[in-house]
C-alpha positions as CSV (number, residue, x, y, z in Angstrom):
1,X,-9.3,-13.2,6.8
2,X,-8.0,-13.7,10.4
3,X,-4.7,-12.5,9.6
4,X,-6.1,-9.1,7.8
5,X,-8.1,-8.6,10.6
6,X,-4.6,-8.6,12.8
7,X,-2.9,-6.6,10.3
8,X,-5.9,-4.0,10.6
9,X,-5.3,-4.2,14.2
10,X,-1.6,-3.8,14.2
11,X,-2.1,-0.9,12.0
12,X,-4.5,0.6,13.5
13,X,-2.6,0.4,17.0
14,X,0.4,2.0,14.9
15,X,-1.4,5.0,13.9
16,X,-2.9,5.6,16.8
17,X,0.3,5.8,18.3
18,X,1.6,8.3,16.1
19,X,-1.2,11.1,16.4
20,X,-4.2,9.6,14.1
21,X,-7.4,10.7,16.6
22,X,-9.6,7.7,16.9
23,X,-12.5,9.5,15.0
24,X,-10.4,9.8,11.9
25,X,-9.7,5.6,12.5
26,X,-13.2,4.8,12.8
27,X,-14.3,7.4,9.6
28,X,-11.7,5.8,7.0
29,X,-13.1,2.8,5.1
30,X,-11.2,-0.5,5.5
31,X,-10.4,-1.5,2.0
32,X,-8.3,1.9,1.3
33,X,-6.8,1.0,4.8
34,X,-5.9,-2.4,3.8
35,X,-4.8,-1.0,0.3
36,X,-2.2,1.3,2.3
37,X,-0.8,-1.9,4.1
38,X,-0.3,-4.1,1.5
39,X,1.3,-1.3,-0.8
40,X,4.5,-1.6,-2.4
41,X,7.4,0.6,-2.9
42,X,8.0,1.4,-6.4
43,X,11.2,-0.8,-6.7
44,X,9.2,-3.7,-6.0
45,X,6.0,-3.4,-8.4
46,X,8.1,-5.1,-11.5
47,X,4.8,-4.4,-13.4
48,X,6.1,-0.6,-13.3
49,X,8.1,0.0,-16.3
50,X,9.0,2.3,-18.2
51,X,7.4,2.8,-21.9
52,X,10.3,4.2,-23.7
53,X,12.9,1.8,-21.6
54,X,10.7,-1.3,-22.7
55,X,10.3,-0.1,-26.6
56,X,14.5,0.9,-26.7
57,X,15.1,-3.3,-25.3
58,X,12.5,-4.9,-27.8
59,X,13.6,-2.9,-30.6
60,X,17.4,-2.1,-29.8
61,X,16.8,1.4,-30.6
């Protein structure tokens, strides 16, 4: 928990930086805030695949 609490922090200190107002900070909820920093780009999330691609290398096709 310690280090999401200093990845909140580090965030927060980044946004802050770049324009966010405090008030807007303080209104957002945590979890989505956490959910932003922990996402992925698309290249990395190997669960993303494509439908079509995935039948055409089972099947052949």
């Amino acid at each position: 928990m310690k280090n999401q609490q200093e990845d909140f922090n580090l965030l927060a200190k980044q946004l802050l930086t770049e324009g966010l107002s405090p008030k807007d900070f303080d209104d957002s909820s945590f979890f989505n805030m956490m959910a932003a920093l922990n996402a992925r780009k698309k290249e990395d999330r190997a669960e993303l695949v494509d439908p079509l691609d995935a039948i055409n290398q089972t099947y052949g096709l």
